[in-house]
mmCIF entry with sequence, helices, sheets and N, C-alpha, C, O atoms, coordinates in Angstrom:
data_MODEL
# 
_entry.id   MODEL 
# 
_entity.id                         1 
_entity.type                       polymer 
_entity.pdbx_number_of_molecules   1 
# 
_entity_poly.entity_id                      1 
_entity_poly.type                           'polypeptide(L)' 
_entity_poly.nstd_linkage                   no 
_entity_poly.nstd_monomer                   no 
_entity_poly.pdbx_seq_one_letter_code       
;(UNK)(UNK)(UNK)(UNK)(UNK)(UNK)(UNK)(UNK)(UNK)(UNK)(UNK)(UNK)(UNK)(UNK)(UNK)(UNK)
(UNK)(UNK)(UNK)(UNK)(UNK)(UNK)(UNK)(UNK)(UNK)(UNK)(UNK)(UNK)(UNK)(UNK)(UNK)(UNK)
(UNK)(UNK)(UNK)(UNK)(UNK)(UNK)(UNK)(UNK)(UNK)(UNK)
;
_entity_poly.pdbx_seq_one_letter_code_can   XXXXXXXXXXXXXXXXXXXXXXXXXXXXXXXXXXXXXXXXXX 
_entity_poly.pdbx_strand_id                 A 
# 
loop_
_entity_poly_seq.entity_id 
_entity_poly_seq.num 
_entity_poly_seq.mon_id 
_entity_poly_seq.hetero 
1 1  UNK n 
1 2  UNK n 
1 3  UNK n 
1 4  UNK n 
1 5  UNK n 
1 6  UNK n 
1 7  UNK n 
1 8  UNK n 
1 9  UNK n 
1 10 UNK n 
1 11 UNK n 
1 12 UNK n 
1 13 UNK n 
1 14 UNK n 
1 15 UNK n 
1 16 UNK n 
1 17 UNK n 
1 18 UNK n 
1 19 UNK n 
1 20 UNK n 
1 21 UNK n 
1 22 UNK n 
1 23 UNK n 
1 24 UNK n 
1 25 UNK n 
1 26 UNK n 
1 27 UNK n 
1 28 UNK n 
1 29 UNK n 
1 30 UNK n 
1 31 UNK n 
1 32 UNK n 
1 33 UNK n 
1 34 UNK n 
1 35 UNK n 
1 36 UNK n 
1 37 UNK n 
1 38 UNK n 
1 39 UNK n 
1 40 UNK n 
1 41 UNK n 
1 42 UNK n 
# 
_struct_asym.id          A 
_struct_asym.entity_id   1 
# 
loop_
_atom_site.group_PDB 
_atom_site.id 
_atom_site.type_symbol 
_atom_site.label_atom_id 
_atom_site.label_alt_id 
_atom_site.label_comp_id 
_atom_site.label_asym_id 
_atom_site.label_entity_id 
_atom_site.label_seq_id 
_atom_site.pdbx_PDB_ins_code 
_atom_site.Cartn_x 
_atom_site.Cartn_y 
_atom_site.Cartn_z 
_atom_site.occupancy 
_atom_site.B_iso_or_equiv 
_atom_site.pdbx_formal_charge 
_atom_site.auth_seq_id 
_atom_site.auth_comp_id 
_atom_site.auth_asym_id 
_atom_site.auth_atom_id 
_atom_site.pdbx_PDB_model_num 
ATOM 1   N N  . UNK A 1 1  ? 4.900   34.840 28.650 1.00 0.00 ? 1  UNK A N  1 
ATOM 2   C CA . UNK A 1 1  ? 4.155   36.096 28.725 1.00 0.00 ? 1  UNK A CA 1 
ATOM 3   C C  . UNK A 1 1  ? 4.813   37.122 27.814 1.00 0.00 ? 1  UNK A C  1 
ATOM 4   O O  . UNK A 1 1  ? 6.039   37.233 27.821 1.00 0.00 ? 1  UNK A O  1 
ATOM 5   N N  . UNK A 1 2  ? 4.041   37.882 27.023 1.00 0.00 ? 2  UNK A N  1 
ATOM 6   C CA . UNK A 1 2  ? 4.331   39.357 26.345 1.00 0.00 ? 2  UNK A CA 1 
ATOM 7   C C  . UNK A 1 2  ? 5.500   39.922 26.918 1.00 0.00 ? 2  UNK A C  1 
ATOM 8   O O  . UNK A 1 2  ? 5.647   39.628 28.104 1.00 0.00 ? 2  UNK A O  1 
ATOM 9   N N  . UNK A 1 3  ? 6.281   40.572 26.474 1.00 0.00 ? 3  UNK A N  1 
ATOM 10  C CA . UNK A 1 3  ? 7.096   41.744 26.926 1.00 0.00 ? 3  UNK A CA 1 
ATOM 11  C C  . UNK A 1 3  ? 5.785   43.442 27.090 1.00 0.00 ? 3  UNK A C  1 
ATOM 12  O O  . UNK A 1 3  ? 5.618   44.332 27.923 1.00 0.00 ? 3  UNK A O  1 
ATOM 13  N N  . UNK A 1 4  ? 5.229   43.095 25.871 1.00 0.00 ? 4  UNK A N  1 
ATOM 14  C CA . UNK A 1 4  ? 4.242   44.447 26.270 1.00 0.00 ? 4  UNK A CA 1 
ATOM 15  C C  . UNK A 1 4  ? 3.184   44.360 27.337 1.00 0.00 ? 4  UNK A C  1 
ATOM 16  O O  . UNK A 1 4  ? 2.421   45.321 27.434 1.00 0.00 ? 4  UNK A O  1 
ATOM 17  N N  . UNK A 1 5  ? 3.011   43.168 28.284 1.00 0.00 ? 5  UNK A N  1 
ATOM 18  C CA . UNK A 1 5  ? 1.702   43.143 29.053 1.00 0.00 ? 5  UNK A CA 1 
ATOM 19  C C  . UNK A 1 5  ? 2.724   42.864 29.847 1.00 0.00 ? 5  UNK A C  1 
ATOM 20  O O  . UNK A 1 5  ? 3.129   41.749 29.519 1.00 0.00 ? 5  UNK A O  1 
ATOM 21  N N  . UNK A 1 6  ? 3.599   43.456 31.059 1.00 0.00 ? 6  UNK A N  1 
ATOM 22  C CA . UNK A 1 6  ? 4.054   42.677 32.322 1.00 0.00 ? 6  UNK A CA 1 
ATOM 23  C C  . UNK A 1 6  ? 3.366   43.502 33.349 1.00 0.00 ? 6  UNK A C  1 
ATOM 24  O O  . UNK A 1 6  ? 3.181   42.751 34.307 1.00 0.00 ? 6  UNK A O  1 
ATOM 25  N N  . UNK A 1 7  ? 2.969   44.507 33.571 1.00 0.00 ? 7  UNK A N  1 
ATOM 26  C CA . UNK A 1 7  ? 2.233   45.449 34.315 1.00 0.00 ? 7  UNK A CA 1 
ATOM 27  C C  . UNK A 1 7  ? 0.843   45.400 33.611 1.00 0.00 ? 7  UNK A C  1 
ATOM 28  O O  . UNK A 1 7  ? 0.672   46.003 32.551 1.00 0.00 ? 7  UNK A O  1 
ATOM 29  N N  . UNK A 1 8  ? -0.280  44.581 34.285 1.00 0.00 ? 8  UNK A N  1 
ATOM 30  C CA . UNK A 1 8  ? -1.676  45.088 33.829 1.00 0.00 ? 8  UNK A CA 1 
ATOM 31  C C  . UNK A 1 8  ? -2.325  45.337 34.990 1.00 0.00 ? 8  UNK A C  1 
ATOM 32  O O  . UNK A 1 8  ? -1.896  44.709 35.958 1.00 0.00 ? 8  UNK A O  1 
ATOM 33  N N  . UNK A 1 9  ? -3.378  46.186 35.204 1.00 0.00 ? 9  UNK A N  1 
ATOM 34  C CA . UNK A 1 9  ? -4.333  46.589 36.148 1.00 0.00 ? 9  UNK A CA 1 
ATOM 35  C C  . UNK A 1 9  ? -5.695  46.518 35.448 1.00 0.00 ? 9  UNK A C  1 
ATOM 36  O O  . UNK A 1 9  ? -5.786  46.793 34.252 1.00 0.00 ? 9  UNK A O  1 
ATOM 37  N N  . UNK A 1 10 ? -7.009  46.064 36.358 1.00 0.00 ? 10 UNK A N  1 
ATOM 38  C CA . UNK A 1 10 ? -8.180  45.936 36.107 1.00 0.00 ? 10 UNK A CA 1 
ATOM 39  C C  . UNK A 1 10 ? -8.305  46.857 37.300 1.00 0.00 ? 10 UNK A C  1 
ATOM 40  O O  . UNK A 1 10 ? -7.655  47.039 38.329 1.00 0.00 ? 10 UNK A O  1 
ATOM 41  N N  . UNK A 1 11 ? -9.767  47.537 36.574 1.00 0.00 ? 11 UNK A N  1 
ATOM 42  C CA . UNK A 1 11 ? -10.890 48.269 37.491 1.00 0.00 ? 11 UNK A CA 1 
ATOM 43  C C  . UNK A 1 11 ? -11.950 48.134 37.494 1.00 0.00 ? 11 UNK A C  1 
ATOM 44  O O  . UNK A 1 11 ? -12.697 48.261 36.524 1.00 0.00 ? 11 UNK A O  1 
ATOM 45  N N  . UNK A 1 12 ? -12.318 47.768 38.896 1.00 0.00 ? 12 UNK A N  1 
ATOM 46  C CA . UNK A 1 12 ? -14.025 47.872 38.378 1.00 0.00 ? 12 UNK A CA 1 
ATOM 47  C C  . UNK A 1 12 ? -14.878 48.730 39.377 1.00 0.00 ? 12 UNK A C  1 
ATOM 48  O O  . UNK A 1 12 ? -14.960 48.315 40.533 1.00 0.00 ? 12 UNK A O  1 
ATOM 49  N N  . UNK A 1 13 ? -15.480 49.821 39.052 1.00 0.00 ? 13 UNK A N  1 
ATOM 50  C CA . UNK A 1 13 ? -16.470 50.353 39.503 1.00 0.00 ? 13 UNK A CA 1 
ATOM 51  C C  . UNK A 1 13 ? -18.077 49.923 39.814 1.00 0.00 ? 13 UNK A C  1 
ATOM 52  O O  . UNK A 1 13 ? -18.985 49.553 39.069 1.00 0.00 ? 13 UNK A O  1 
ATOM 53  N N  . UNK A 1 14 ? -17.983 50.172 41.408 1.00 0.00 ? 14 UNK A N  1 
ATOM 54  C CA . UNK A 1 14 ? -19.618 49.983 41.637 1.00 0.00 ? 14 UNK A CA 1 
ATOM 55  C C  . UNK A 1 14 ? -20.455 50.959 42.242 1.00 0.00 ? 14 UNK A C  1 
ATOM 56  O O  . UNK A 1 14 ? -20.367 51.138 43.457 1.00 0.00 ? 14 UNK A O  1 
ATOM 57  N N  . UNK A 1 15 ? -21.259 51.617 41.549 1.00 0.00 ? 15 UNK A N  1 
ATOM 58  C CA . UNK A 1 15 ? -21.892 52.817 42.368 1.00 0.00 ? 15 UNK A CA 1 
ATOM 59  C C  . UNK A 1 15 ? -23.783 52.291 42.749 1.00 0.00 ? 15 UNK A C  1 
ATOM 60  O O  . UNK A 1 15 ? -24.192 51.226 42.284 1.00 0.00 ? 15 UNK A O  1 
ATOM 61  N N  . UNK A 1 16 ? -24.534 53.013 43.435 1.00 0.00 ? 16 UNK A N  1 
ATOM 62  C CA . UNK A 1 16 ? -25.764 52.809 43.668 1.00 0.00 ? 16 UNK A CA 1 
ATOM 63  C C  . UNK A 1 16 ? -26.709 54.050 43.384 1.00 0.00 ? 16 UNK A C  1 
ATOM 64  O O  . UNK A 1 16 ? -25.950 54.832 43.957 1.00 0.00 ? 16 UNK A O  1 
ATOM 65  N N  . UNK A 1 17 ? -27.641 54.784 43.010 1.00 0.00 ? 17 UNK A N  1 
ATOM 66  C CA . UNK A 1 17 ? -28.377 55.248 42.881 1.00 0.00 ? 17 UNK A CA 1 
ATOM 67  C C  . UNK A 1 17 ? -29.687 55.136 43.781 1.00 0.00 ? 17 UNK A C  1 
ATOM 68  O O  . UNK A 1 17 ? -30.203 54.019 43.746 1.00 0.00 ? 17 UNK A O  1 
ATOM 69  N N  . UNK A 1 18 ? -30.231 55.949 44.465 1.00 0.00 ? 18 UNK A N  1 
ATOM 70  C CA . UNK A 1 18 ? -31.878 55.907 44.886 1.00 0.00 ? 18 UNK A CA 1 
ATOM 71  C C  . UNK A 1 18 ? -32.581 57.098 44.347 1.00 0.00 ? 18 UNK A C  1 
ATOM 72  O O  . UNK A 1 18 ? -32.267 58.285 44.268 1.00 0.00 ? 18 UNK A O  1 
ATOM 73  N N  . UNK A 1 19 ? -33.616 56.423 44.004 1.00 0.00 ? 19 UNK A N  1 
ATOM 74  C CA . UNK A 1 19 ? -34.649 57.398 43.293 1.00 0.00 ? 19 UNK A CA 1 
ATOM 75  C C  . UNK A 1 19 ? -33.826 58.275 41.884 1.00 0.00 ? 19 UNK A C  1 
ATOM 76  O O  . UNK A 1 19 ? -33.849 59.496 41.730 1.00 0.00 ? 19 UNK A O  1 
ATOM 77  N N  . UNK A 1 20 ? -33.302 57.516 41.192 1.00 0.00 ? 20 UNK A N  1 
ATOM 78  C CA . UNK A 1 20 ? -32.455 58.275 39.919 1.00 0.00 ? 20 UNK A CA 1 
ATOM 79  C C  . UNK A 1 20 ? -33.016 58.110 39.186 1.00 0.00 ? 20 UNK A C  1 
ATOM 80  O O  . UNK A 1 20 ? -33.834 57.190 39.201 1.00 0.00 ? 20 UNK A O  1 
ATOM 81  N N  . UNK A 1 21 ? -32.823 59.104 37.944 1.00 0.00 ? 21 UNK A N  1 
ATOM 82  C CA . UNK A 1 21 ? -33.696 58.890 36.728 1.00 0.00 ? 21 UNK A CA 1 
ATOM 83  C C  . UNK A 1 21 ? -32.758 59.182 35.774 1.00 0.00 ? 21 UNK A C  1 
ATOM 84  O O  . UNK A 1 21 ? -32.415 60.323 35.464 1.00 0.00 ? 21 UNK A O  1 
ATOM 85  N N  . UNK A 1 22 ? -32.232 57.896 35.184 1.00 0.00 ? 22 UNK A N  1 
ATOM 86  C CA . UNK A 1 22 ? -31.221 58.345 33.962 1.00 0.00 ? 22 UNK A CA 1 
ATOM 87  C C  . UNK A 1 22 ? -31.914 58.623 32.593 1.00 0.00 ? 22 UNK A C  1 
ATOM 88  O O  . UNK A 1 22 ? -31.222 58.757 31.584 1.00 0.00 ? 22 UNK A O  1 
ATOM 89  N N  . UNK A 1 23 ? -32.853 58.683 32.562 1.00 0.00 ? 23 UNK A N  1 
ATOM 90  C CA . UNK A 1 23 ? -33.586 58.847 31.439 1.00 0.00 ? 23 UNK A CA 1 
ATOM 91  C C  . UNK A 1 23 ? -34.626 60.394 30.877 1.00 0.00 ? 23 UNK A C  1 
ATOM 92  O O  . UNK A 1 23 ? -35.272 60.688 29.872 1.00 0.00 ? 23 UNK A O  1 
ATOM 93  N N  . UNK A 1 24 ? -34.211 61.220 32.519 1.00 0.00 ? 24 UNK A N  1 
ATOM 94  C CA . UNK A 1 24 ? -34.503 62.167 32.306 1.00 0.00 ? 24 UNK A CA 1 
ATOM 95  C C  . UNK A 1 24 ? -34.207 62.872 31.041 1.00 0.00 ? 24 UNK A C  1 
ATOM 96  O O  . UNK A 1 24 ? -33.442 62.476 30.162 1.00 0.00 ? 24 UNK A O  1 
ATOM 97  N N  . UNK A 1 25 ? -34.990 64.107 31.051 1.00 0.00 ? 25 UNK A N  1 
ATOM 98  C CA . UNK A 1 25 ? -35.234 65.008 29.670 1.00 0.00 ? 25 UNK A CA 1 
ATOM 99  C C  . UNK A 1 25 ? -34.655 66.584 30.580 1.00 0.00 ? 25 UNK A C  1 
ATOM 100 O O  . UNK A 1 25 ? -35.347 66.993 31.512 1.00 0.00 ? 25 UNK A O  1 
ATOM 101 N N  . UNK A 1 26 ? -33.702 67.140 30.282 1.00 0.00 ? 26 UNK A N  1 
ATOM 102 C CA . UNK A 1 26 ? -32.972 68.384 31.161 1.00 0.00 ? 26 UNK A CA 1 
ATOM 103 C C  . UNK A 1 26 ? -33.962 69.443 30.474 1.00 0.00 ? 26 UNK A C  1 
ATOM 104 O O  . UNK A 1 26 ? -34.004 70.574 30.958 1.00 0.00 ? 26 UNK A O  1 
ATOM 105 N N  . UNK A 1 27 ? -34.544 69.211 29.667 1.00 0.00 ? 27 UNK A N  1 
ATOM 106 C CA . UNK A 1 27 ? -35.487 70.409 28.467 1.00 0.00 ? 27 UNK A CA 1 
ATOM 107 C C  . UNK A 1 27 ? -36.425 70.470 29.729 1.00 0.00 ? 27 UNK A C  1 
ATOM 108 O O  . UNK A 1 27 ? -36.359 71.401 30.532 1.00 0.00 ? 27 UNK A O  1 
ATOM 109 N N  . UNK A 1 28 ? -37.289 69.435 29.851 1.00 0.00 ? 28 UNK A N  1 
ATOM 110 C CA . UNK A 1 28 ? -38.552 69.385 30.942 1.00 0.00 ? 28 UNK A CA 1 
ATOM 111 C C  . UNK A 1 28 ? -38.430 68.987 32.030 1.00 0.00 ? 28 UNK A C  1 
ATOM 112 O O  . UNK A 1 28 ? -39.227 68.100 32.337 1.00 0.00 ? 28 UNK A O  1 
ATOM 113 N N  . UNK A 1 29 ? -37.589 69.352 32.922 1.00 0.00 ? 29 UNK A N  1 
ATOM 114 C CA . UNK A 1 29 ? -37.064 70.118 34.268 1.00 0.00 ? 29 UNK A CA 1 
ATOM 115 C C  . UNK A 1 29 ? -36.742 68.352 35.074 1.00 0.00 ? 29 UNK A C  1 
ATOM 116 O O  . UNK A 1 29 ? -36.918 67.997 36.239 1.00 0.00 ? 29 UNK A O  1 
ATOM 117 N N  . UNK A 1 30 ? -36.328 67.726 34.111 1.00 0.00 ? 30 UNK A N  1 
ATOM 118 C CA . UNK A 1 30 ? -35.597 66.433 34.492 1.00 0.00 ? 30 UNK A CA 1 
ATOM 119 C C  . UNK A 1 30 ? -36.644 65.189 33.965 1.00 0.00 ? 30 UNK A C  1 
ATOM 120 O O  . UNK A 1 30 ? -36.136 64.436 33.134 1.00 0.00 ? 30 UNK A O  1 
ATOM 121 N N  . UNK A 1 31 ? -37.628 64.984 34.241 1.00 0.00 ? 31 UNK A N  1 
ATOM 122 C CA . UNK A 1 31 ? -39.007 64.533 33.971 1.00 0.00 ? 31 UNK A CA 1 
ATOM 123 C C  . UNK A 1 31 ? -38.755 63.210 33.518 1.00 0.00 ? 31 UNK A C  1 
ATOM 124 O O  . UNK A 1 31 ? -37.536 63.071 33.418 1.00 0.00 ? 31 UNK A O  1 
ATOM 125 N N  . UNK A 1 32 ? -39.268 62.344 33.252 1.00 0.00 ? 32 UNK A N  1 
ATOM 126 C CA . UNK A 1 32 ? -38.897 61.112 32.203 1.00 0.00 ? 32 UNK A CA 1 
ATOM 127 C C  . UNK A 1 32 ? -39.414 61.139 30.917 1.00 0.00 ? 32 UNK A C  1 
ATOM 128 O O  . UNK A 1 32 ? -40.438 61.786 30.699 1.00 0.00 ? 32 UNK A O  1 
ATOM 129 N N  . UNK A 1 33 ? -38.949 60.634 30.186 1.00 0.00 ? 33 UNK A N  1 
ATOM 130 C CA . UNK A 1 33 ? -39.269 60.590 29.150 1.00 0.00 ? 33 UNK A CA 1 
ATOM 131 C C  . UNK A 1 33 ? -40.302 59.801 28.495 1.00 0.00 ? 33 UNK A C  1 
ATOM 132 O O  . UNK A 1 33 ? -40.198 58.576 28.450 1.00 0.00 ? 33 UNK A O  1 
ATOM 133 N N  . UNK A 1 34 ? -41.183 60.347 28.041 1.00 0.00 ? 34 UNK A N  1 
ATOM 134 C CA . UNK A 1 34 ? -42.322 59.287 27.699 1.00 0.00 ? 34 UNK A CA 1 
ATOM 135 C C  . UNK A 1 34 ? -42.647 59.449 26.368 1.00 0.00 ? 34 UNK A C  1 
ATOM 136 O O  . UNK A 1 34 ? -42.412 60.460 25.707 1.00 0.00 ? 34 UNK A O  1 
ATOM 137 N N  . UNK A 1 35 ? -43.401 58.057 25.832 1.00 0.00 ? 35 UNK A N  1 
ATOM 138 C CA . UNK A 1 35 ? -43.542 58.468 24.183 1.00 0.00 ? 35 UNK A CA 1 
ATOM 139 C C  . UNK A 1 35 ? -45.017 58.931 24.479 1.00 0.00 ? 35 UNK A C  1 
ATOM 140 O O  . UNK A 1 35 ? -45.572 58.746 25.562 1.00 0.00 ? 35 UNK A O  1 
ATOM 141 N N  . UNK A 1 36 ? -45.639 59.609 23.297 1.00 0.00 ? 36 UNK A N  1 
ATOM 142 C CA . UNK A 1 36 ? -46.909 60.599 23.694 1.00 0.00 ? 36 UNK A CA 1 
ATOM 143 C C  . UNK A 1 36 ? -47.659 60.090 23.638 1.00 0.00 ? 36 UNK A C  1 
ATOM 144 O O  . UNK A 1 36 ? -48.626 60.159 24.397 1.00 0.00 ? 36 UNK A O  1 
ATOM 145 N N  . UNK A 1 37 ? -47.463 59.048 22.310 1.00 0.00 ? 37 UNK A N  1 
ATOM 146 C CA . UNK A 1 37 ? -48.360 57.822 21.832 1.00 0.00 ? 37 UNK A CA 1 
ATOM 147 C C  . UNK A 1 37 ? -48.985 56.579 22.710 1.00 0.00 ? 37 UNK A C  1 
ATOM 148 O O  . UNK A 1 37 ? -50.045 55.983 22.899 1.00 0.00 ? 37 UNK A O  1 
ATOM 149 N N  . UNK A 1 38 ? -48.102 56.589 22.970 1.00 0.00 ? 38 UNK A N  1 
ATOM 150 C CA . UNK A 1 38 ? -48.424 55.110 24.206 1.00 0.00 ? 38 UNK A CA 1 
ATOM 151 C C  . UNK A 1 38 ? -48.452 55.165 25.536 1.00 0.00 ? 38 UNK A C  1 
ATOM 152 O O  . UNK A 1 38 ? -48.954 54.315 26.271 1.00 0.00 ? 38 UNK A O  1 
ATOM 153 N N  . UNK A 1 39 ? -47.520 56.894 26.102 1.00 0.00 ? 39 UNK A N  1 
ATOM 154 C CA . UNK A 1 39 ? -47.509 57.136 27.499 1.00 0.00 ? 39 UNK A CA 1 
ATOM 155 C C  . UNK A 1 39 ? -46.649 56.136 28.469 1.00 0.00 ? 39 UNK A C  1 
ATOM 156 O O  . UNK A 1 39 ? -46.718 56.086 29.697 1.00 0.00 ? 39 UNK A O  1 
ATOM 157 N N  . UNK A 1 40 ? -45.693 55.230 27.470 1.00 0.00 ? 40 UNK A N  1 
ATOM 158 C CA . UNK A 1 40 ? -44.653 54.418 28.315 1.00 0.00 ? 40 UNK A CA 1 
ATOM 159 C C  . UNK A 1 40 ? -43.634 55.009 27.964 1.00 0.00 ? 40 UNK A C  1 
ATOM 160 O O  . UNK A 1 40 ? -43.598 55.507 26.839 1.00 0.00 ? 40 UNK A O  1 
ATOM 161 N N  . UNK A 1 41 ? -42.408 55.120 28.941 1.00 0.00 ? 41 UNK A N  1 
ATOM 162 C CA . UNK A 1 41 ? -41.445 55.231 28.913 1.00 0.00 ? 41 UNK A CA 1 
ATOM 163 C C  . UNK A 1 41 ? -40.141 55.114 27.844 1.00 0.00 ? 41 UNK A C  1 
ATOM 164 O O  . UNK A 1 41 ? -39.961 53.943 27.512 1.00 0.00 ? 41 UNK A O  1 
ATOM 165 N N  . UNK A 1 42 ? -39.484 55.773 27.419 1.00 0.00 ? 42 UNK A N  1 
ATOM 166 C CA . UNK A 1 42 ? -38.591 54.938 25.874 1.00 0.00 ? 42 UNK A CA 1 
ATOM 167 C C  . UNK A 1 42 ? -37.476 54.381 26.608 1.00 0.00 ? 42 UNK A C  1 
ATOM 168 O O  . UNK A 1 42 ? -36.609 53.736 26.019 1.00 0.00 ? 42 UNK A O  1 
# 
């Protein structure tokens, strides 16, 4: 083994969301984002 790796730590994060919208637009009061053209989602 390394002299520079004798101490390593892993992390792993797990979070959950309900009803979230990461794709909101903060301009239009959270909203999703939609293309205008097609009216789906980007």
């Amino acid at each position: 083994m390394s002299e520079n790796v004798k101490n390593r730590y892993e992390f792993v994060l797990f979070f959950d969301i309900e009803n979230g919208n990461p794709n909101g637009d903060p301009d239009a009061g959270n909203m999703p984002r939609i293309d205008a053209e097609t009216g789906l989602g980007w």
